[in-house]
N, C-alpha and C positions, 0 to 999 in steps of 0.2 A: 301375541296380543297387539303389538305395537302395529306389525305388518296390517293386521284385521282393520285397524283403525285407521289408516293410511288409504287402506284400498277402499274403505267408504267413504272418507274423506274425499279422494279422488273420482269414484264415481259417483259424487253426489255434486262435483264441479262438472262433471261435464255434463251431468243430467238439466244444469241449471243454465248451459249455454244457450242463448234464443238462436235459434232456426235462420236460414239468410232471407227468408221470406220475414223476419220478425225485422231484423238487421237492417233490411231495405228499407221498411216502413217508415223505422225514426229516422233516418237517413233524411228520407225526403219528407220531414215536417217542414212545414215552411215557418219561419219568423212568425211569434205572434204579439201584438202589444203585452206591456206586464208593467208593475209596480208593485213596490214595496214599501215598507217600513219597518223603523227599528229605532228603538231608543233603549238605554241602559239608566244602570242604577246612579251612574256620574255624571248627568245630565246631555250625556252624547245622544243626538240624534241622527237619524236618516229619512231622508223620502227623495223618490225617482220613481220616475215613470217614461215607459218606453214605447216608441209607436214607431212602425215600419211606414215610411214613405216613397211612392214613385213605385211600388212593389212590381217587381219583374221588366223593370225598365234598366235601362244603362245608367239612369242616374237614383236607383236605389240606393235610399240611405236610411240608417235608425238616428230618428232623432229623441233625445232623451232631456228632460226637464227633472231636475232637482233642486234637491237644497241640504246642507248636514249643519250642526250645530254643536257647538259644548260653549262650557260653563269656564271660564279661567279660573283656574284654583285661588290665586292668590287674592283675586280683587273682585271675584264673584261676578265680573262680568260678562254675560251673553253674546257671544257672538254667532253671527250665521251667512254662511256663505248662498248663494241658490246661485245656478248654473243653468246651460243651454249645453248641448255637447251633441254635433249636428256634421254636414257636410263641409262646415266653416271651420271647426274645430271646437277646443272645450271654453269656453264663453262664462267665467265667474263672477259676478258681484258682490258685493255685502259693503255699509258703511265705512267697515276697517280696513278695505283694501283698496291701493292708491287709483288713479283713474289716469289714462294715456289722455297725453292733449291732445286735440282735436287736428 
């Protein structure tokens, strides 16, 4: 019985393999913009959002804009970062984080 189960098992994985014509396909999806969001039950947040720029040039790059958030347990304070994260690198701000002098 054990053997029976095994061999279905197994040809039900190769039955489920996509084709190299399928393979190629996702292969060559090109980058597409996207965004998200998410927050939870402890006050954690997320938002990004992504966009391809310069597409197909030698200086394509994803440039990406966000921002995440939580709640400080202790003193119930808010804080939130929002970001750049580009061909520059990842670029953060928010109130509570120090600033480079000029």
């Amino acid at each position: 019985m054990k053997f029976v189960i095994v061999l279905v098992a197994l040809f039900a994985l190769a039955s489920a393999r996509p084709t190299d014509d399928v393979a190629k396909d996702v292969r060559n999806v090109e980058p597409e913009n996207y965004n998200y969001e998410l927050e939870t039950s402890n006050g954690i947040s997320l938002k990004e959002e992504g966009v391809l720029k310069n597409a197909g040039s030698e200086h394509e790059a994803i440039v990406v804009h966000g921002s995440y958030s939580w709640v400080d347990e202790k003193t119930g304070e808010k804080f939130t970062v929002n970001y750049v994260a580009d061909e520059n690198g990842f670029q953060p701000s928010g109130a509570h984080l120090p600033v480079a002098p000029q």
